[in-house]
C-alpha positions in Angstrom: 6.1 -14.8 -6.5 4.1 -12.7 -9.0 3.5 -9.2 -9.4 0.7 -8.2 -11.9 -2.0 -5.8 -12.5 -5.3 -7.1 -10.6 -8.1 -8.1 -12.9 -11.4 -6.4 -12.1 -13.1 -10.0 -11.0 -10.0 -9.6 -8.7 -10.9 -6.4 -6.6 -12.5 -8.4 -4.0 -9.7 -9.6 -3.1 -7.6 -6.5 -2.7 -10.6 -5.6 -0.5 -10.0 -8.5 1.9 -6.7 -8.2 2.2 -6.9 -4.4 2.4 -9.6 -5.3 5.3 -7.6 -8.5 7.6 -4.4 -6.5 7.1 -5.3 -3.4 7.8 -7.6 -4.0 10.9 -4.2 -5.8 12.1 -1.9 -3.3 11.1 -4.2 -0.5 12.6 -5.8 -1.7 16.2 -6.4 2.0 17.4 -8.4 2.5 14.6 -12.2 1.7 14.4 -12.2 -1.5 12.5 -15.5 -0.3 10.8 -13.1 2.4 8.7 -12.0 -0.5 6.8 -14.5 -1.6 4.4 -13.5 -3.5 0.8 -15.7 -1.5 -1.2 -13.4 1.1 -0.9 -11.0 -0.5 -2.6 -13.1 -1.0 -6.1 -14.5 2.7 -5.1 -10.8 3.9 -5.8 -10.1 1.8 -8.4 -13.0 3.3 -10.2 -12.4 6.7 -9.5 -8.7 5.5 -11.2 -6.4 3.8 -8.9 -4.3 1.5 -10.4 -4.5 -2.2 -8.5 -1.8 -4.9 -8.3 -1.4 -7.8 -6.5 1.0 -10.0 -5.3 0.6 -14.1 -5.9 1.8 -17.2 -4.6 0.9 -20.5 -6.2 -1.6 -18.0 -7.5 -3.5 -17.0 -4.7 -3.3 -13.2 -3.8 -1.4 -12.5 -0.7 -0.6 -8.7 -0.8 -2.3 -6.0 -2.4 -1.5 -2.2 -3.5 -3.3 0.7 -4.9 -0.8 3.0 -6.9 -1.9 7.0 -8.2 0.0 7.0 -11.3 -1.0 10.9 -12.2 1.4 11.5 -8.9 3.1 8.5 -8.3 1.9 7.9 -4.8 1.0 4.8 -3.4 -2.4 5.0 -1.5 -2.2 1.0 0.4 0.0 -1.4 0.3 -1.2 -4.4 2.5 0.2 -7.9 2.5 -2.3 -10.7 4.2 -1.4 -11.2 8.2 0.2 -14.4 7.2 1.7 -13.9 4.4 3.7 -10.6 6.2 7.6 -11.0 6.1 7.9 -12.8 3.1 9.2 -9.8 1.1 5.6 -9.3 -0.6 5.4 -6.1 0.7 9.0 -5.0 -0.6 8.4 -6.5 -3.9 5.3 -4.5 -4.1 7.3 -1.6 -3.1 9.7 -1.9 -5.5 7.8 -2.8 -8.6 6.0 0.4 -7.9 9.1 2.3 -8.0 9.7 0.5 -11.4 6.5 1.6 -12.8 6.3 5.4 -11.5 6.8 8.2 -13.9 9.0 9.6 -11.0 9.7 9.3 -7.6 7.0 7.0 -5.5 5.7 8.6 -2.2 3.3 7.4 0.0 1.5 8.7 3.6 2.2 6.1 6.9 0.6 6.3 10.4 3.2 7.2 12.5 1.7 5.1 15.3 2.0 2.0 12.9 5.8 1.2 13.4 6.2 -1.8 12.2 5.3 0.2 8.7 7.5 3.0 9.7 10.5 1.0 10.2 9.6 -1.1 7.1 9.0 2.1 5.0 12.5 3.3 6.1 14.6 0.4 5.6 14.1 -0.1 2.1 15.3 4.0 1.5 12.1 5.7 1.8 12.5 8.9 3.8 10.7 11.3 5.8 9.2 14.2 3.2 6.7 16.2 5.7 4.0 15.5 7.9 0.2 16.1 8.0 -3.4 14.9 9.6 -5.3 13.3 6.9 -9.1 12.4 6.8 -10.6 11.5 10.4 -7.6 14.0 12.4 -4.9 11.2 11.8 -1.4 12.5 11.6 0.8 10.9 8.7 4.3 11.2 8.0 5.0 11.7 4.1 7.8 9.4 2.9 9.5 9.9 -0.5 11.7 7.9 -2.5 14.9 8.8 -3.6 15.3 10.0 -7.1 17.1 7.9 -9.3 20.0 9.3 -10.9 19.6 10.3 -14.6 
């Protein structure tokens, strides 16, 4: 497995995995809410992208705020999911954060919830984002020192 920053010819890519995993990941939601332009639409307003490869093919994707630390998707491919992309992702942005990493998660996805949670996330807050859907806010631990 490799983690890396995704190249600009690259950001195709995160936007078809951010579209197959998300419309699978998020069936009550209109599929037409995921589009892969968003993905290069964030990344140019300054959204860092990284990917994770096997045999060098992307198979996860994640879209990391730096400015707060917050991670804004984090999708691994519908067949590539429990392979420990997703956690490696996870981690490495935890590695790269200027402080704790937090991230929003639809509480009606629990598969995510229960992922999220596992590897020491924990619940922050609560909200509705954009389109009325609640979100639970899950924070990192801080790291001692």
């Amino acid at each position: 497995m490799e983690i890396r920053a995704a190249r600009k010819a690259e950001r195709q890519a995160c936007g078809d995995i951010y579209v197959r995993a998300g419309r699978a990941a998020f069936p009550w939601v209109d599929p037409e809410l995921f589009q892969a332009s968003e993905i290069a639409a964030w990344a140019e307003q300054g959204e860092e992208l990284y990917l994770a490869l096997e045999d060098g093919m992307p198979v996860a994707m994640m879209s990391f705020w730096r400015p707060d630390s917050f991670i804004h998707n984090l999708f691994v491919d519908p067949p590539a999911q429990g392979r420990g992309y997703g956690g490696a992702l996870l981690a490495f942005a935890g590695a790269i954060a200027d402080g704790p990493v937090s991230l929003k998660c639809d509480p009606l996805n629990q598969a995510a919830m229960r992922f999220y949670a596992h590897r020491g996330m924990t619940e922050a807050g609560h909200g509705v984002g954009p389109q009325g859907r609640p979100y639970v806010l899950f924070r990192q631990a801080a790291l001692p020192g």
